[in-house]
Phi, psi and omega in degrees: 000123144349151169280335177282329183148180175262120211210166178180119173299146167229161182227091127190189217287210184267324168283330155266339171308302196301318194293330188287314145001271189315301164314322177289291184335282175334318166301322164244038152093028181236131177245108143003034193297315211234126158232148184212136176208167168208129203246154174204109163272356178295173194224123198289187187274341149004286202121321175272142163340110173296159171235172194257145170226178178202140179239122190286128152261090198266153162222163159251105181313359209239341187232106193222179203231149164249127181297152179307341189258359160109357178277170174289141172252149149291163159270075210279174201195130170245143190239082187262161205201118191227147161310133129246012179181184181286347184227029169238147179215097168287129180235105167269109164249129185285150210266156214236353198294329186284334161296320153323280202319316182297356180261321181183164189293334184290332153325297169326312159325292173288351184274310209277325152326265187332306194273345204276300182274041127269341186276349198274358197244000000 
């Protein structure tokens, strides 16, 4: 992973990407709490297609950080997922260790997660 995340194309639309998405997530412990999104079928005054994103807020209940006060924290993690065509989709998930890291170690952990389910798709 990167410092900015970790990305990788997949070719199908935007509508099948999330539920595979989600499922690749899910396999390596990470559950969806947020999704925010945007579909545009408009056409910029160009003439090309706005294309659509979606941005997953995923955590892994099993890998979690102690917070200063000594309790477990989650560990949030964004998963974005932007249109580059009608059958392409780039899937980022940004890496959460520079936010992390300075709290706790364990941040490697949820980074070593995070790239295991973006390489699995």
């Amino acid at each position: 992973m990167s410092t900015n995340g970790i990305s990788t194309m997949i070719h199908m639309t935007l509508a099948r990407a999330v539920p595979y998405v989600t499922g690749a997530l899910a396999a390596h412990g990470f559950d969806v709490v947020q999704s925010i999104g945007m579909r545009s079928q408009k056409r910029a005054e160009d003439g090309f297609r706005i294309f659509g994103f979606r941005v997953l807020g995923v955590s892994n209940r099993d890998i979690v950080f102690q917070g200063a006060n000594g309790t477990a924290n989650a560990i949030w993690c964004n998963v974005f997922l932007s249109e580059h065509s009608e059958n392409a989709v780039k899937v980022m998930a940004v890496d959460p260790l520079p936010s992390v890291a300075a709290a706790d170690p364990s941040a490697m952990n949820i980074r070593l997660a995070l790239s295991k389910a973006i390489l699995s798709l």
